[in-house]
C-alpha positions as CSV (number, residue, x, y, z in Angstrom):
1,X,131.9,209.1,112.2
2,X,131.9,207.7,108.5
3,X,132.9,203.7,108.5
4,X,135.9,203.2,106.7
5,X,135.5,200.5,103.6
6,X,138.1,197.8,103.6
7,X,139.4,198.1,100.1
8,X,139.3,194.1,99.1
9,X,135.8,193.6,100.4
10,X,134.4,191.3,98.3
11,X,130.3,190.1,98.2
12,X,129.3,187.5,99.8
13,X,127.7,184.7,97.6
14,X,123.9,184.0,98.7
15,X,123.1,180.3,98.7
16,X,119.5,179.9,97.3
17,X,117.8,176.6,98.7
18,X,115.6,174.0,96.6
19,X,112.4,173.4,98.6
20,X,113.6,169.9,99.0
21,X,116.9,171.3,101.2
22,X,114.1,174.1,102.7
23,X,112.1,171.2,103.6
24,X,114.8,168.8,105.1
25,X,115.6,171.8,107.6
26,X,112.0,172.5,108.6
27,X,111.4,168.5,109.4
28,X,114.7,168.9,111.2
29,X,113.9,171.5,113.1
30,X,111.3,170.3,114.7
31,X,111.7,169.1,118.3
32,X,109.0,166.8,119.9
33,X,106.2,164.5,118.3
34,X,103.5,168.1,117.9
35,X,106.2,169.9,116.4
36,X,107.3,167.5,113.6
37,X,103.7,166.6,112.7
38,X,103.1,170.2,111.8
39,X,106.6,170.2,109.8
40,X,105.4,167.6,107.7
41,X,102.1,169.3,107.0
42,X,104.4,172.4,106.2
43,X,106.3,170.1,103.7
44,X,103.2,168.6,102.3
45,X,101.7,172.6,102.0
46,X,105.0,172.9,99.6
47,X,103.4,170.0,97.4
48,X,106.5,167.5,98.9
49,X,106.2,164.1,100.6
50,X,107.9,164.6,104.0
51,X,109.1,160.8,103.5
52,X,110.8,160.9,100.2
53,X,113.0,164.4,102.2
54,X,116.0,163.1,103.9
55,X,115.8,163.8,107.6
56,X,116.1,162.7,110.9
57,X,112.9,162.6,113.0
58,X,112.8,163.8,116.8
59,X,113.8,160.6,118.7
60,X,110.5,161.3,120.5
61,X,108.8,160.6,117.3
62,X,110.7,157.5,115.8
């Protein structure tokens, strides 16, 4: 069966991240103490200082 193509499709638009924004979701993501240490060696792999990226550390961290 051949999909039928809704007329007034339009694109979608495609949101391209800074590496500061990629970095503030990867030291968000992380979830316990291990996990956020290795997030901020990811950040600092990306040439960033993980302090000067808005975030909010795992309360298991802080």
């Amino acid at each position: 069966m051949a999909e039928k193509q809704c007329e007034n499709a339009q694109p979608a638009e495609v949101e391209v991240y800074t590496d500061e924004r990629l970095a503030e979701f990867i030291l968000n993501g992380a979830v316990d103490s291990e996990d956020y240490v290795e997030a901020r060696r990811e950040v600092e792999g990306m040439g960033l200082n993980p302090d000067d990226i808005l975030h909010e550390p795992p309360a298991v961290y802080a």
